[in-house]
VEXMAR-105664 format. One record per residue (C-alpha): z negated, x, y negated. Coordinates in steps of 0.1 Angstrom, whole numbers. Example, Ala and Ser with C-alpha at 12.3 -4.5 7.8 and 13.67 -1.06 7.14 Angstrom:
% residues 2
[[-78,123,45]]
[[-71,137,11]]
This chain:
% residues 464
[[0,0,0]]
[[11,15,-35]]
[[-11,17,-63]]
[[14,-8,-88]]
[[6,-31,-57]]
[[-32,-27,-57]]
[[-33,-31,-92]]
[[-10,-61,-94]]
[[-33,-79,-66]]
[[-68,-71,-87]]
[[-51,-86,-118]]
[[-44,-117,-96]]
[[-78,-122,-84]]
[[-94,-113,-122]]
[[-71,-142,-136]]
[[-80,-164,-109]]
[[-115,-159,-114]]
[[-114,-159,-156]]
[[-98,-197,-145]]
[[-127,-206,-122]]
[[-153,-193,-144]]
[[-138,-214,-175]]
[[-132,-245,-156]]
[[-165,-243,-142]]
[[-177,-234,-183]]
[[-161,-269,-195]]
[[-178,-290,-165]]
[[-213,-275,-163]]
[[-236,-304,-155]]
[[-268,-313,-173]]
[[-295,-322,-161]]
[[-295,-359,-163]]
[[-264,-356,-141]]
[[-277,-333,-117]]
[[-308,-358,-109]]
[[-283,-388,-109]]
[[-262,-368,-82]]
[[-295,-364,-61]]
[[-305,-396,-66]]
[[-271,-408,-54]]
[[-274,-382,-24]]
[[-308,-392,-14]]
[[-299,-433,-11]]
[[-262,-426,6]]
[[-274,-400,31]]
[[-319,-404,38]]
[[-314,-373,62]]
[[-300,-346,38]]
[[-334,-336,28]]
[[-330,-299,21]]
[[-298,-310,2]]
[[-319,-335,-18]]
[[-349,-310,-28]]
[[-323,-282,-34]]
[[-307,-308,-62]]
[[-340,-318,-78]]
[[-350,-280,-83]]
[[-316,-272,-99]]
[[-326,-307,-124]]
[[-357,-294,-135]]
[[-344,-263,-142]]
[[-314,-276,-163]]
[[-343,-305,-177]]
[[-363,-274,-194]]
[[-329,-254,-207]]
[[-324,-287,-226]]
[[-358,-292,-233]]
[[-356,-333,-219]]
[[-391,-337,-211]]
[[-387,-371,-193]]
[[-353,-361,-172]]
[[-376,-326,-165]]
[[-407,-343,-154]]
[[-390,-373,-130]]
[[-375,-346,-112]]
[[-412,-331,-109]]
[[-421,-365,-96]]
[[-399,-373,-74]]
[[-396,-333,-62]]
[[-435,-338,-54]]
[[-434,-370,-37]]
[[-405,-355,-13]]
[[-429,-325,-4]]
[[-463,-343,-1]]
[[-463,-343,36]]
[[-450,-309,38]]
[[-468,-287,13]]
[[-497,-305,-6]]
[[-505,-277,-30]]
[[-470,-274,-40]]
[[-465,-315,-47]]
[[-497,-312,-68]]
[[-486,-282,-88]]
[[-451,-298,-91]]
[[-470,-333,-102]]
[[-491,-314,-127]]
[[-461,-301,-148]]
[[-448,-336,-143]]
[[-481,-345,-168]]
[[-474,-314,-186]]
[[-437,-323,-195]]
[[-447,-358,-202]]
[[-472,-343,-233]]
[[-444,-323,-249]]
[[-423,-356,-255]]
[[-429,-372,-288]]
[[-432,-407,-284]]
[[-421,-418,-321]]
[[-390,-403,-317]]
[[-385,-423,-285]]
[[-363,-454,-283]]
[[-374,-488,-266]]
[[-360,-477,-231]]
[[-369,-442,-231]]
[[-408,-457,-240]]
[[-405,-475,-210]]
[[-392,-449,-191]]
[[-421,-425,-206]]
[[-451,-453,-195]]
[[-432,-455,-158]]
[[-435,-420,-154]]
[[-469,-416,-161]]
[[-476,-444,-143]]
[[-458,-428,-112]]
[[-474,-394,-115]]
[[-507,-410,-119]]
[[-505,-426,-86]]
[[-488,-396,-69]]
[[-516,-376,-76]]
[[-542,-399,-65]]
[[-523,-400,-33]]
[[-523,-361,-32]]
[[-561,-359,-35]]
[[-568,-387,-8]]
[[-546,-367,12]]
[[-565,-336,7]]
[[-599,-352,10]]
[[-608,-354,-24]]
[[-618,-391,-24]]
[[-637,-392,-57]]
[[-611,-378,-77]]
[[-583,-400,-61]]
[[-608,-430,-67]]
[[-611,-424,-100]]
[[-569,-418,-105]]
[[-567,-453,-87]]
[[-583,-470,-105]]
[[-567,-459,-134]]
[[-538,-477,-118]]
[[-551,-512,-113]]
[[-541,-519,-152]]
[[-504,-512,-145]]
[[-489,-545,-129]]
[[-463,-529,-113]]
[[-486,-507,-90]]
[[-521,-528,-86]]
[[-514,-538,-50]]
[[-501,-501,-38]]
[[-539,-490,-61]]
[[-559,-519,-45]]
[[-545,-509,-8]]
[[-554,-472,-15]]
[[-586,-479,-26]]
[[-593,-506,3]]
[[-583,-476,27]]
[[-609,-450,12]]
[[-635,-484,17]]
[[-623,-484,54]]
[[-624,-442,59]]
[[-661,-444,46]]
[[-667,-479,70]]
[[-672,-500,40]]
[[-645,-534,58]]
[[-661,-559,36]]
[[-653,-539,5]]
[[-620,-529,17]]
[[-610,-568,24]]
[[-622,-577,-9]]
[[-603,-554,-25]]
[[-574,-569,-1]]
[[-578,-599,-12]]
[[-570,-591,-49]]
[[-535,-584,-42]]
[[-509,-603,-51]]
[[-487,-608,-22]]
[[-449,-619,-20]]
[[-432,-648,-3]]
[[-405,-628,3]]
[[-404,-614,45]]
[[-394,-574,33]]
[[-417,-572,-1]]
[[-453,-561,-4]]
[[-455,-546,35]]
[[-480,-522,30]]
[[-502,-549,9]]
[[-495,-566,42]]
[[-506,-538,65]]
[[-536,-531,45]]
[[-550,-565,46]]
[[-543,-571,83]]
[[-566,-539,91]]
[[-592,-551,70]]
[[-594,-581,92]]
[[-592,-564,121]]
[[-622,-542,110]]
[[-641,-572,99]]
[[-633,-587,137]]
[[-609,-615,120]]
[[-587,-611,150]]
[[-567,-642,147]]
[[-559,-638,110]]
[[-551,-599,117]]
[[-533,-614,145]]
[[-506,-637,122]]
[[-501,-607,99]]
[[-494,-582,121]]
[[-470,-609,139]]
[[-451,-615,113]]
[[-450,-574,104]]
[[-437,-569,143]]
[[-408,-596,130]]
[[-394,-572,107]]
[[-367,-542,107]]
[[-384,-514,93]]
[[-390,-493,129]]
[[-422,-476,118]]
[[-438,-513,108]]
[[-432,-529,140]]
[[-445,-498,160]]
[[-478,-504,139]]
[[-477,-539,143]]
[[-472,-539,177]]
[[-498,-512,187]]
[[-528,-535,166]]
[[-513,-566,185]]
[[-517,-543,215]]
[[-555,-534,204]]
[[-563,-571,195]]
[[-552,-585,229]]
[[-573,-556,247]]
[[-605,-567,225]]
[[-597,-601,232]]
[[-591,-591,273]]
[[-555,-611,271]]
[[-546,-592,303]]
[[-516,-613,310]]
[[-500,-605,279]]
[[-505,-567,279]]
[[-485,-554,300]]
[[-450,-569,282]]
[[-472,-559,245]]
[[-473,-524,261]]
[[-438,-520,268]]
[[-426,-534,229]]
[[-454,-507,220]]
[[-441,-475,239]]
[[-403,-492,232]]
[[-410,-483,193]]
[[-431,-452,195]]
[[-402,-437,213]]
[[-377,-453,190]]
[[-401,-437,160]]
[[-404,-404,174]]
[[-369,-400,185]]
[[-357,-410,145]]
[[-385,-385,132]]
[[-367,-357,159]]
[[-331,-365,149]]
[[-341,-362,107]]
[[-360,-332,115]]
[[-331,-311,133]]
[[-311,-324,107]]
[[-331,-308,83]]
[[-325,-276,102]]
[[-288,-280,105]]
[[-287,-285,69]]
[[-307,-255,62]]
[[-291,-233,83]]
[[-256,-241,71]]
[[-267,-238,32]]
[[-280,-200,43]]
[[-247,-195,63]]
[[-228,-204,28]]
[[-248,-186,5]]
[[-245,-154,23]]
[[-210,-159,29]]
[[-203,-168,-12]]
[[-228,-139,-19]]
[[-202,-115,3]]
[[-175,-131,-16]]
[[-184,-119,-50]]
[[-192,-88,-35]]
[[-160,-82,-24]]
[[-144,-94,-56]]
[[-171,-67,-78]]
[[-157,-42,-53]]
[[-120,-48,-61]]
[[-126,-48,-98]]
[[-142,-19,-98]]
[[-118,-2,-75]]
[[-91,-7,-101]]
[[-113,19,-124]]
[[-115,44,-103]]
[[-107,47,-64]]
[[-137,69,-56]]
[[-161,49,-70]]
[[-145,21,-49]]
[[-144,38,-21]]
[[-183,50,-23]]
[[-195,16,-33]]
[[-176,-2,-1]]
[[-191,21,27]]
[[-223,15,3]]
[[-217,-24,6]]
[[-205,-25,45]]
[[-238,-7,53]]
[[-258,-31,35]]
[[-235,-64,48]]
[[-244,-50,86]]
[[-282,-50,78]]
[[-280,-84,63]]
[[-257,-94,95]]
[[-283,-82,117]]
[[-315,-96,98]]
[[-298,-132,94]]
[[-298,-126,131]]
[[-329,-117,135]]
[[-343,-149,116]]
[[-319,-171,134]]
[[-332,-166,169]]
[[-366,-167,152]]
[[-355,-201,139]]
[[-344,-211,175]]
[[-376,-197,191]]
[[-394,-221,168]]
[[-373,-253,167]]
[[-377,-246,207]]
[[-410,-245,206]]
[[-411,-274,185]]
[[-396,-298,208]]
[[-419,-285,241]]
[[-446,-295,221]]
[[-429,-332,212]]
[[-418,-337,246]]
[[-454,-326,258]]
[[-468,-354,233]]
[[-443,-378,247]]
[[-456,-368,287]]
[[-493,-378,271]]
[[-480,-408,257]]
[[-461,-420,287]]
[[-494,-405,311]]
[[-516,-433,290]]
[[-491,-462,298]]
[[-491,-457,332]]
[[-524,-455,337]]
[[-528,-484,318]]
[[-508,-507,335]]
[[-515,-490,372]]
[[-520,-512,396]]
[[-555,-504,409]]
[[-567,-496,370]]
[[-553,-537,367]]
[[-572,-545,396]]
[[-605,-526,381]]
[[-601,-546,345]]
[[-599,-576,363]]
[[-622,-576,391]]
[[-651,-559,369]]
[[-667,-589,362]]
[[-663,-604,394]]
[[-684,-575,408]]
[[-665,-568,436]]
[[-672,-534,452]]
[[-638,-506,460]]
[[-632,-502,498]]
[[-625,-464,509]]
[[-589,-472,505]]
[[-589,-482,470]]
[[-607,-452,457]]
[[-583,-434,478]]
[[-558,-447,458]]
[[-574,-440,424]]
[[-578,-406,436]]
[[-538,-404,443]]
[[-534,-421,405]]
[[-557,-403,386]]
[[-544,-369,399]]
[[-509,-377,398]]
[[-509,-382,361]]
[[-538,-358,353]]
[[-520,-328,367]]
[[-548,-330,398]]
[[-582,-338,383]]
[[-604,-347,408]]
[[-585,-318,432]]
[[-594,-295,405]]
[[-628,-311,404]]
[[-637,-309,436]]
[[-627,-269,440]]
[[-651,-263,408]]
[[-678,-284,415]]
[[-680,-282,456]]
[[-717,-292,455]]
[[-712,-326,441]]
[[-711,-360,462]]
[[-689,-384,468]]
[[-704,-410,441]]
[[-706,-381,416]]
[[-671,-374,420]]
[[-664,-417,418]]
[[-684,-413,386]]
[[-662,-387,374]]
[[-636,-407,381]]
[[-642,-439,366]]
[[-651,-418,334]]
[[-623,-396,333]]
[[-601,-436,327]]
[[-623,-445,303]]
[[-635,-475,316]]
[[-669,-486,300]]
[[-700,-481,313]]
[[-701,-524,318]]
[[-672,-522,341]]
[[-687,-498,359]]
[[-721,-515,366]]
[[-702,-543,376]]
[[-683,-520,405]]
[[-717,-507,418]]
[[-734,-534,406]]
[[-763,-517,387]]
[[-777,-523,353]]
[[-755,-507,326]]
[[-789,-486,318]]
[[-785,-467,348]]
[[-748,-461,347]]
[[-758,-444,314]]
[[-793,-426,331]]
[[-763,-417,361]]
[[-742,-403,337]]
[[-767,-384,319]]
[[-786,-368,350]]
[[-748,-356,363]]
[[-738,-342,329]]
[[-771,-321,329]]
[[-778,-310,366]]
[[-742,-317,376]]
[[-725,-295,343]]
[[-753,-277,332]]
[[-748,-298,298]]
[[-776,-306,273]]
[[-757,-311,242]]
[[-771,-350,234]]
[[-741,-350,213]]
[[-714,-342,242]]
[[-710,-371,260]]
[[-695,-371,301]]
[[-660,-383,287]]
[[-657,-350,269]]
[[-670,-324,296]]
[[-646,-336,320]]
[[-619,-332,294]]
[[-622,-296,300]]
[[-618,-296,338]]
């Protein structure tokens, strides 16, 4: 290749890129733009998070270029409430210089939309920080920022159904259904559902079962996946308390039907988060080599030494960068690897639970317990063969560690390790409950070598 040729080709690419650089000069967004074009991402596409957060970063810092304190502090809020469940001290930082961009705006100079806009946002921010804190644990600062919120009409019930949840963490249910009650619920079926929520678990708490009952029916009715799983699962918990036996085992199949449905959505958004990231890396390195290349060639039509020097200096440095993007891609697979043993462990649990729960014999126990009807040989045979084949072999692994013990301490041990209540069992060997509990006790101290009054049997044989 000639020099005239060399020097014709740089001149190309310069041009080209004097063109880019000016066409890109005349359409540079602003700010307002920039969160409008996340905005728009975030409603056409829910699962293009990294995409979402990258265009709210490049808002604010466009927002404090041009010095718009609301555009600036919007993006704050709504960066924050994307990365509340991910990084809490973050969303609070980000929050804060939401507060702190709202004080720099001068509300004379504001116009009747733009005041609006201005109260929303502080408003918003308010109540995003309260969450923050009552995700944190610190409930007497997000108390305080709730109630702030109760004068704002447009956020009272989400305030009052924060504030009714701190009253149910502390065991307060009558304060946290009065507070309940205050909301202002819709008519409409797909408005006000966590005012609904709320409201149902205060009745639940307060042992209203049939008026939980009729809200969490009607929550089970609607589309929203996550809603009917919780629905279902308190409809689940109410017919246990209320020992509907017939109609648990077809509640426990709509149950496990939606936590799967749940988990696998919650899977599919999260790898999509890491196809998304991965692919923004792979494009940044490659634009990154780009503009390498092109500093290389316009410098090589200086001088062709210093080109030369420069490109074994940049092909060393592209190979390290080849091999460390490598490097922190198999990490990445090692992790997202990890990451769905440890999901598809937590679905095993689940799926463990639900058969044991609608077993056969553990049916027969629930129903017979009251009838005080004592197990034949062959039925705690057959508990033996159940309990082992979804517990990995816990009474096998019982009986190797603890040869000593008899044949009703191991029956003990079993009955305890399905969590059936001490009632049940002084119904099956028709004792007292007292002395299931005095049994219990002398086998978790001379049995275990347990004294902890605080330990109770349920958790020692957890660690068998």
């Amino acid at each position: 290749m000639t020099t005239s040729t060399c020097l014709h080709r740089c001149c190309l690419v310069l041009l080209t890129t004097c063109l880019l650089t000016a066409c890109t000069t005349r359409s540079a967004p602003t700010s307002a733009s920039m969160l409008a074009e996340a905005e728009a991402v975030h409603r056409s596409k829910p699962d293009s998070v990294k995409t979402y957060e990258d265009l709210l970063r490049a808002a604010v810092r466009l927002a404090e270029q041009e010095h718009d304190g609301l555009t600036c502090a919007r993006a704050y809020l709504l960066l924050s409430a994307q990365l509340q469940w991910t990084d809490e001290d973050e969303a609070i930082a980000l929050a804060t210089k939401g507060q702190q961009a709202l004080q720099q705006v001068a509300p004379a100079a504001l116009s009747v939309h733009e005041t609006e806009m201005l109260n929303a946002l502080q408003r918003d921010l308010t109540l995003t920080m309260a969450g923050l804190y009552e995700q944190k644990g610190e409930l007497s600062l997000a108390r305080t920022l709730y109630k702030q919120c109760l004068w704002h009409p447009a956020c009272r019930n989400v305030a009052l159904g924060h504030l009714a949840n701190l009253c149910l963490s502390e065991n307060d249910a009558a304060g946290a259904l009065e507070l309940a009650r205050q909301m202002t619920l819709s008519d409409s079926d797909t408005t006000d559902v966590e005012a609904r929520v709320i409201l149902a678990n205060c009745y639940l708490q307060c042992d209203s079962l049939e008026q939980a009952r009729q809200i969490y029916t009607h929550l089970a009715s609607l589309h929203n996946r996550k809603t009917r799983y919780v629905a279902q699962r308190h409809l689940t918990e109410i017919a246990i308390r209320q020992r509907e036996l017939a109609a648990l085992p077809a509640l426990l199949d709509s149950t496990f039907s939606s936590a799967e449905s749940v988990f696998f959505e919650a899977l599919q958004q999260k790898e999509v988060y890491f196809r998304a990231t991965l692919e923004q890396e792979r494009r940044a390195e490659h634009l990154a080599y780009r503009q390498r290349l092109t500093l290389w060639a316009l410098c090589g039509v200086t001088v062709l030494a210093v080109m030369a020097v420069l490109f074994l200096a940049a092909l060393t440095r592209h190979r390290r960068q080849i091999h460390a993007q490598r490097l922190r891609e198999e990490q990445r697979e090692r992790e997202l690897a990890e990451e769905r043993l440890q999901q598809q462990e937590q679905k095993i649990h689940l799926l463990q639970r639900l058969i044991l729960d609608k077993s056969e014999v553990l049916q027969r126990l629930r129903a017979e317990g009251d009838s005080k009807k004592q197990l034949s040989r062959k039925d705690w045979q057959e508990v033996e063969q159940m309990l082992d084949s979804v517990t990995d072999g816990f009474v096998r692994r019982l009986r190797t560690s603890h040869p000593g013990f008899s044949e009703e301490d191991i029956q003990l041990c079993m009955l305890t390790r399905m969590n059936l209540s001490n009632q049940v069992i002084s119904n099956i060997y028709l004792i007292t409950v007292s002395a299931v509990k005095h049994r219990k006790l002398k086998l978790k101290k001379d049995g275990f070598g347990e004294y902890d009054p605080e330990r109770p049997l349920d958790s020692v044989l957890l660690q068998i």
